[in-house]
N, C-alpha and C positions, 0 to 999 in steps of 0.2 A: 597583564601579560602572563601571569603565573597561572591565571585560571585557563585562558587558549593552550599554554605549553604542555599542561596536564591534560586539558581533556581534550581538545583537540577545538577545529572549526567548529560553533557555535554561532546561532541568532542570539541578540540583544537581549531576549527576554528569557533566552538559556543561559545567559552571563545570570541574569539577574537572579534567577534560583537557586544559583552557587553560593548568594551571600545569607550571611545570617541575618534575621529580625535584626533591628527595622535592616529591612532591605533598599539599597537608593534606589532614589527613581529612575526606572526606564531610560526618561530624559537625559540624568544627569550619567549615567551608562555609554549610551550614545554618545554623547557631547564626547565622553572620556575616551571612547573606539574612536570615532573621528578625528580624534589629536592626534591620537598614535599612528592611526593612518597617515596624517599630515606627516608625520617625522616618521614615515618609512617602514615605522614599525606593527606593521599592521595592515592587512588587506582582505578583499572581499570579493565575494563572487554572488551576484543578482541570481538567488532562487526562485523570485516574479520580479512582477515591476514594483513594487515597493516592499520587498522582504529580499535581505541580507542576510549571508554567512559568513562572520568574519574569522581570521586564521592568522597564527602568528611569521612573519613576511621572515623572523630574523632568530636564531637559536640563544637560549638563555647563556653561553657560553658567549656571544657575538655583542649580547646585548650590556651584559657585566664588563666586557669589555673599553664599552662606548661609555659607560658612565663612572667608571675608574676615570680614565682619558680625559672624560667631563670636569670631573672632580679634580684631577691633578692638577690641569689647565687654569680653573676658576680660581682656587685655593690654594696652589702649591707654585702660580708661576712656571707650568708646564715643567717642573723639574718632580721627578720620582724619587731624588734625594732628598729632598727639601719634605718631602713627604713621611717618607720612613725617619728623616731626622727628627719630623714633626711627633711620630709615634715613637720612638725613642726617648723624646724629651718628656714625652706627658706620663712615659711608664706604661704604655699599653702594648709595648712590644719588648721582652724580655731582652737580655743579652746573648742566653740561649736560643732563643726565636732566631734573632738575627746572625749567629752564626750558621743557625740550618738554611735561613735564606739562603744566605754568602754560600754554602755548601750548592744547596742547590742552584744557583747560578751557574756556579764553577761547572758543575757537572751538566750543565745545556750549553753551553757555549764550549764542548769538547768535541 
């Protein structure tokens, strides 16, 4: 996804010279567009009959979104408390962190 949002619509084997040695294969490239296309994220448009350009369907703001949501759901019991409780408790969110949260809250729901 990172490499469509930067450079834009892209063939298969334009993904593939984006990566560094060893580069995956072709195949496993494909297979990887194909998912994403499955789950929405990702679509194409027929340049012949069997060469594609694929493009990203969804904005990286749209998509961090979906998988925060993902995450909270799988792991947290659909609760965003239970989340930030969770980062609280392990020490990976300050005291200070979590007041500028609460700040900024405060100040989006004004």
């Amino acid at each position: 996804m990172i490499r469509l949002w930067d450079h834009g619509p892209m063939q298969v084997r334009e993904l593939q010279a984006l990566y560094d040695e060893p580069q995956p294969h072709v195949n496993t490239l494909a297979t990887l567009v194909k998912i994403l296309e499955e789950k929405g994220f990702v679509g194409h448009k027929a340049l012949t009959a069997r060469c594609f350009q694929y493009f990203a369907r969804i904005s990286r703001e749209e998509y961090k979104g979906g998988t925060l949501a993902n995450v909270v759901g799988k792991f947290f019991g659909h609760s965003y408390l239970n989340a930030v409780s969770s980062l609280v408790r392990s020490e990976k969110i300050s005291v200070d962190e979590l007041k500028e949260l609460i700040k900024e809250v405060e100040q989006n729901h004004k």
